[in-house]
C-alpha positions in Angstrom: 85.4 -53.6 -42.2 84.9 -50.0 -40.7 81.4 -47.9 -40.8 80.7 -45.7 -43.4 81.4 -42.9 -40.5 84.8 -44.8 -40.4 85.1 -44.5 -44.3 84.7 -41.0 -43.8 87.6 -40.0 -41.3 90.0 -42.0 -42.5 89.0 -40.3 -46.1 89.8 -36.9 -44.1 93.2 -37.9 -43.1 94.0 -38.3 -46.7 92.6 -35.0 -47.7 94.1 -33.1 -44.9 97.6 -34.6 -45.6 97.4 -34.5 -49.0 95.8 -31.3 -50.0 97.6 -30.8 -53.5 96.7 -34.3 -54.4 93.1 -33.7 -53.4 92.6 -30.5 -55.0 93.9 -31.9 -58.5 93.4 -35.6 -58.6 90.7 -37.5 -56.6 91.2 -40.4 -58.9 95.4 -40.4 -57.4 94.2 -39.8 -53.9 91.5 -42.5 -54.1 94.6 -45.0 -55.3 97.2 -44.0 -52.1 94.2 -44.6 -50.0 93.3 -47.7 -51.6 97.0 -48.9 -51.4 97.8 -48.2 -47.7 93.8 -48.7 -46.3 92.9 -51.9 -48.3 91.9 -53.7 -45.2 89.2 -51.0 -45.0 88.2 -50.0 -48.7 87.0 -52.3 -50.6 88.4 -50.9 -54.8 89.7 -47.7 -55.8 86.1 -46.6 -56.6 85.0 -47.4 -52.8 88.1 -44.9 -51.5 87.3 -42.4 -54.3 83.4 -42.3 -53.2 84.6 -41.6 -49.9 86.9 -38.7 -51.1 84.4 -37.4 -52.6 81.9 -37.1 -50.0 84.1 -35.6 -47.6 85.3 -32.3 -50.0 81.3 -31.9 -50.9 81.9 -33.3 -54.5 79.5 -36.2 -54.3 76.5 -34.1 -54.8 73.9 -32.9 -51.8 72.5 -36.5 -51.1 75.8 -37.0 -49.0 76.2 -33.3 -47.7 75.2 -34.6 -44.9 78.0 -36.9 -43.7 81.0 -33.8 -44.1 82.1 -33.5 -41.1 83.7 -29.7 -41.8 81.9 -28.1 -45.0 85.7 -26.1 -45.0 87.8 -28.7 -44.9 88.6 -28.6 -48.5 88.7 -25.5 -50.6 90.4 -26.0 -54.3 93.2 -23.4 -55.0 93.1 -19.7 -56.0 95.4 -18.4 -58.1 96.5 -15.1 -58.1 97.1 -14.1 -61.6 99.5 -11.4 -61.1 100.8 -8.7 -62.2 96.5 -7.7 -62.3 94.8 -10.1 -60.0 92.4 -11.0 -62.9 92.5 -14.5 -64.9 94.4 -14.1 -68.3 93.1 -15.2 -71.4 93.5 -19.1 -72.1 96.2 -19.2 -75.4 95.6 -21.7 -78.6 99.1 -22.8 -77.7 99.3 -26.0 -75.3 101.8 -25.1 -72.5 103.1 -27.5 -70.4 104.6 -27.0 -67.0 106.8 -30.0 -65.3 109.5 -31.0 -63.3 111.0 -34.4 -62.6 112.9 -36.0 -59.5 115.4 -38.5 -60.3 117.6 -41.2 -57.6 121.1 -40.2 -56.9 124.0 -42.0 -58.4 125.4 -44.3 -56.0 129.4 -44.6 -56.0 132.2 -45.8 -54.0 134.8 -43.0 -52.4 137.9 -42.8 -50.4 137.2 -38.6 -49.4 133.8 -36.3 -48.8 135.7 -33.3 -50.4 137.4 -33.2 -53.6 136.4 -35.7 -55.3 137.0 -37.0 -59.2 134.8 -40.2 -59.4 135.7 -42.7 -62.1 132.9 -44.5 -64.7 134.0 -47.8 -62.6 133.8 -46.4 -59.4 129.9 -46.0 -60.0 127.8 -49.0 -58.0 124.1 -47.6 -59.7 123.7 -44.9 -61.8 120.3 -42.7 -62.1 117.1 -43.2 -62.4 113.7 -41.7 -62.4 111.6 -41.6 -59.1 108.3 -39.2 -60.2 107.3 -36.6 -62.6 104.9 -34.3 -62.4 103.0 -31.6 -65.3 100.0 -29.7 -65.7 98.6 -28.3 -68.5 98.5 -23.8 -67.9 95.6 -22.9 -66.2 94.2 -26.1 -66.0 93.6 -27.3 -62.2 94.4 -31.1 -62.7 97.8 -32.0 -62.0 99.5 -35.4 -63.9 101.9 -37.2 -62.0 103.1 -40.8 -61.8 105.9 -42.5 -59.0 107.4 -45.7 -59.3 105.9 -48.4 -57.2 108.0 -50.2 -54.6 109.0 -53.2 -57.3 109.7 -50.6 -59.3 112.2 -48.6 -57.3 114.4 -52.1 -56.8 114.8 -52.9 -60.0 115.4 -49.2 -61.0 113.1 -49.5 -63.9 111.5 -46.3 -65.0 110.0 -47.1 -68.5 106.8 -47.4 -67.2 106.1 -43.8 -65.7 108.6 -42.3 -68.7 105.9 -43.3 -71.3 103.3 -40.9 -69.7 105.7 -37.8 -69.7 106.6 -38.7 -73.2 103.1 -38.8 -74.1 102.6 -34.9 -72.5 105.8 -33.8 -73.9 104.5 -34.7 -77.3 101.7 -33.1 -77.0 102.9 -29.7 -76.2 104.1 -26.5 -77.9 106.0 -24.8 -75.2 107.4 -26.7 -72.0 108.7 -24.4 -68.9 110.6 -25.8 -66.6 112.8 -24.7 -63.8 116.4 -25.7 -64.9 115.1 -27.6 -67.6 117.8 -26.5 -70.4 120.1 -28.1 -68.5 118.6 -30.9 -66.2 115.0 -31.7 -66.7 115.0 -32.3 -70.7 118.1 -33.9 -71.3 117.3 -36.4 -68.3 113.9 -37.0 -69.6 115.5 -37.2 -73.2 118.3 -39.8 -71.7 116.0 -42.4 -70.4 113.6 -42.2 -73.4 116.6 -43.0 -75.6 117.8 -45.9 -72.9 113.8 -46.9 -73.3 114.2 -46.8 -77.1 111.7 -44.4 -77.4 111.5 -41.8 -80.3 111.6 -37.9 -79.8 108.7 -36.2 -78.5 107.3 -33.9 -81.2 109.2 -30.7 -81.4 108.6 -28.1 -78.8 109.5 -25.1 -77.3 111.3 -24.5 -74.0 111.1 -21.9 -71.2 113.6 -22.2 -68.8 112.7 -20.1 -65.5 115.8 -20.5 -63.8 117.6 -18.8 -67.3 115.2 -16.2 -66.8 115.9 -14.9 -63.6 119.9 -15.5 -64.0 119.5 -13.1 -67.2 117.0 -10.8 -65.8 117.5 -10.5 -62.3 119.5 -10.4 -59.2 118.1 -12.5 -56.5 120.1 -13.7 -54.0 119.3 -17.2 -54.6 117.5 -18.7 -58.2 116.3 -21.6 -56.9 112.3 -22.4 -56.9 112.0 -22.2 -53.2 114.1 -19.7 -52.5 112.2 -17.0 -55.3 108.5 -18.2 -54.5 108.6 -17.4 -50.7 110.4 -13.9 -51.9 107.8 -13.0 -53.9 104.9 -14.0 -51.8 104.2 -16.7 -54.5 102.8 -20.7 -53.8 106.2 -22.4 -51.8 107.8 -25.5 -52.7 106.8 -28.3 -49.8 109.4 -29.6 -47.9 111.1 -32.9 -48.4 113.2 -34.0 -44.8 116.0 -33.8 -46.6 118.4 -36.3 -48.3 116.6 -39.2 -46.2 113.3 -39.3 -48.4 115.6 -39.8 -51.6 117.5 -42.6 -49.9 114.5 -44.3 -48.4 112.7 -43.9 -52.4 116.1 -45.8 -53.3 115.0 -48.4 -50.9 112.0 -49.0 -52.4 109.8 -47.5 -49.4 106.7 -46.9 -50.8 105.2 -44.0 -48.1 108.4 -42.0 -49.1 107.6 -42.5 -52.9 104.0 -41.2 -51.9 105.7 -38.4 -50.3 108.2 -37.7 -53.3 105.4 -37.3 -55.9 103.3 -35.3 -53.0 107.2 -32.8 -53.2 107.4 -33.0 -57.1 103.7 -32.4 -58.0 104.1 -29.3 -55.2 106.8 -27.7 -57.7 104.8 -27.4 -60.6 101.8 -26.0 -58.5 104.5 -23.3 -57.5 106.2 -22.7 -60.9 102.5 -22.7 -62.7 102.3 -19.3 -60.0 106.1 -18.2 -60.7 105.9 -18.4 -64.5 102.5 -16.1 -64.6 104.0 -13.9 -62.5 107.2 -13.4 -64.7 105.9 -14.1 -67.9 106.0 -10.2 -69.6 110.0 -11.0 -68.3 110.7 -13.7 -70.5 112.6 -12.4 -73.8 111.9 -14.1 -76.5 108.7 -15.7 -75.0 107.4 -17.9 -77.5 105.3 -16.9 -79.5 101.6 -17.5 -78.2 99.6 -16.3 -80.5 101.0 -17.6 -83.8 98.7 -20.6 -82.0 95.4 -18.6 -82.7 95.5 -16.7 -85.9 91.8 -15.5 -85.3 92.1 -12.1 -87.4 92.9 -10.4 -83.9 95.9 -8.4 -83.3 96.7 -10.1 -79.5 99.6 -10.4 -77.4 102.4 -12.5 -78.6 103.2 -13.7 -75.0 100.2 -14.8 -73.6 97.5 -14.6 -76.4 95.2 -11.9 -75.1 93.7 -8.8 -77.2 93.6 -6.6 -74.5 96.2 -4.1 -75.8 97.5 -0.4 -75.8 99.5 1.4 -77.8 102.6 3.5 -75.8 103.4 6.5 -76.2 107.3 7.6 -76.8 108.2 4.1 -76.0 109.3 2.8 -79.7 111.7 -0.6 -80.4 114.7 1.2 -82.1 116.9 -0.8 -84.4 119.9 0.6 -86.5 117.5 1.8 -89.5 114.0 0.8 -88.2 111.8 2.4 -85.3 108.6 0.0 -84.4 105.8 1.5 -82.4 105.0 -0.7 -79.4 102.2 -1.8 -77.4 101.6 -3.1 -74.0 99.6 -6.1 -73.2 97.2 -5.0 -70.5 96.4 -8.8 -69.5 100.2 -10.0 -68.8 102.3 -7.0 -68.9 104.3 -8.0 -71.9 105.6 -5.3 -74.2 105.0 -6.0 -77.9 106.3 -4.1 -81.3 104.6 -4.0 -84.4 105.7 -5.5 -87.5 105.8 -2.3 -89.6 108.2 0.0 -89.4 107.9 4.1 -88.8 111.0 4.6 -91.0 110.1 5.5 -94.8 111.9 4.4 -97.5 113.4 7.6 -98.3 114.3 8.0 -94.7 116.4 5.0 -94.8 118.5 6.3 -98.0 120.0 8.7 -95.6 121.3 6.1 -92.8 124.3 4.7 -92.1 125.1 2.1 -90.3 127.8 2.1 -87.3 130.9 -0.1 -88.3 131.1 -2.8 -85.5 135.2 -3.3 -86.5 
């Protein structure tokens, strides 16, 4: 059994390698450690105590034994568009992202090819997930364990994203109209699991194919244009076909990839979030009295001069949202009744 002084470096390693695990989930951290060190830690609670010591979260009695009182500093996050933190919304917002195995199928060609139902050797199947609640620094995730990945049985780690997913209001994903939420929705109805209480999506990737022109719209790709958190690099295809083998290090390292997404699509959605048209609507959540932003929820408005929503036979005064950017109308329209009498209305055919 090592020294405490060995309990400590070893506790280091962790926390250096696994930073985003560290920062939002001692309790995970303390579990990989466990797993791979059980010749030196004793329980889960041993390896956590140990974690704790060494990012100064163990109180000052055991100050003393941190090696580096820098080693660990939890994340930032850089609100933008105005550097300052946004009001938390009454709605529970829900950011996630899944990774799934390949299908596995047999092939005469690399190019080309039209694969039959029974030409497939093993379909799909879920590897990790990972979520996080907006503005909230823990982040959930869950991998499948080595017996797990063998057997291709998924049900386990699917019940604690079901249990999230039904639980939120509004779920943002990137590609999640067309990947993410139907996958998760296929293996809860394989699992013979109910729908998750209704919810609303926000897809980023539909956001910048309708908004913008980047030259790519993929996660990693945007993030390191904007300056924003970046996705962590995987090695390519091989950690997906080690995961398949059941290696457990690589399904460490797959959650470590997946749980880095939703750090860096928490950053992305914030920053595009006045972007998103429809957003939905946040503050339907709070119904406090307070006129506030529809989008995130804050009452930090101001009304904008000479920059009225127009419809066919209503103009809307508008307002900004000082907090998130988003531009708002007003309910009431500027156009009397009278007014109206005197409109007429373009013929579309």
């Amino acid at each position: 059994m090592a020294s405490n002084n060995g309990h400590f470096d070893i506790a280091k390693e962790y926390v250096l390698a696994y930073p985003v695990i560290a920062d939002t989930n001692q309790t995970q951290l303390a579990r990989l450690l466990f797993e791979e060190r059980s010749d030196t830690f004793t329980s889960v609670e041993n390896a956590r105590a140990s974690i704790r010591i060494v990012m100064g979260s163990a109180g000052n009695r055991n100050r003393k034994a941190i090696a580096r009182k820098d080693l660990f500093r939890p994340m930032k996050y850089d609100y933008r568009p105005n550097k300052k933190v946004m009001e938390k919304a009454g709605a529970k917002i829900l950011i996630l992202d899944i990774e799934t195995a390949p299908i596995r199928g047999w092939v005469w060609s690399l190019w080309k090819q039209n694969v039959g139902i029974n030409q497939i050797d093993k379909d799909w199947f879920m590897f990790t997930w990972s979520a996080k609640w907006l503005f909230d620094k823990k982040v959930m995730s869950d991998r499948l364990t080595k017996e797990e990945a063998l057997k291709q049985s998924d049900k386990r780690i699917v019940k604690g994203i079901w249990k999230l997913l039904d639980e939120a209001d509004i779920v943002i994903a990137h590609n999640g109209v067309r990947f993410d939420i139907p996958a998760l929705n296929t293996r809860f109805l394989m699992h013979g699991m109910k729908p998750p209480s209704p919810y609303v999506q926000v897809d980023t990737l539909r956001v910048f194919q309708k908004q913008f022109r980047f030259s790519s719209n993929k996660l990693a790709y945007i993030n390191k244009a904007l300056g924003l958190k970046e996705k962590i690099e995987t090695g390519g295809f091989e950690l997906w076909s080690q995961c398949y083998a059941g290696h457990n290090p690589s399904l460490i390292a797959m959650e470590k990839y997946n749980i880095g997404d939703v750090v860096a699509l928490e950053d992305l959605y914030l920053l595009i979030r006045a972007w998103i048209k429809p957003h939905p609507p946040v503050s339907i959540y709070i119904l406090d009295g307070e006129t506030r932003c529809p989008t995130c929820g804050s009452k930090d408005l101001q009304n904008q001069k000479g920059g009225d929503y127009v419809t066919q036979v209503n103009v809307f005064e508008t307002v900004r949202c000082k907090s998130c950017g988003a531009v708002a109308r007003k309910r009431k329209s500027s156009v009397k009744v009278h007014q109206k009498e005197t409109l007429l209305i373009s013929a579309a055919r």
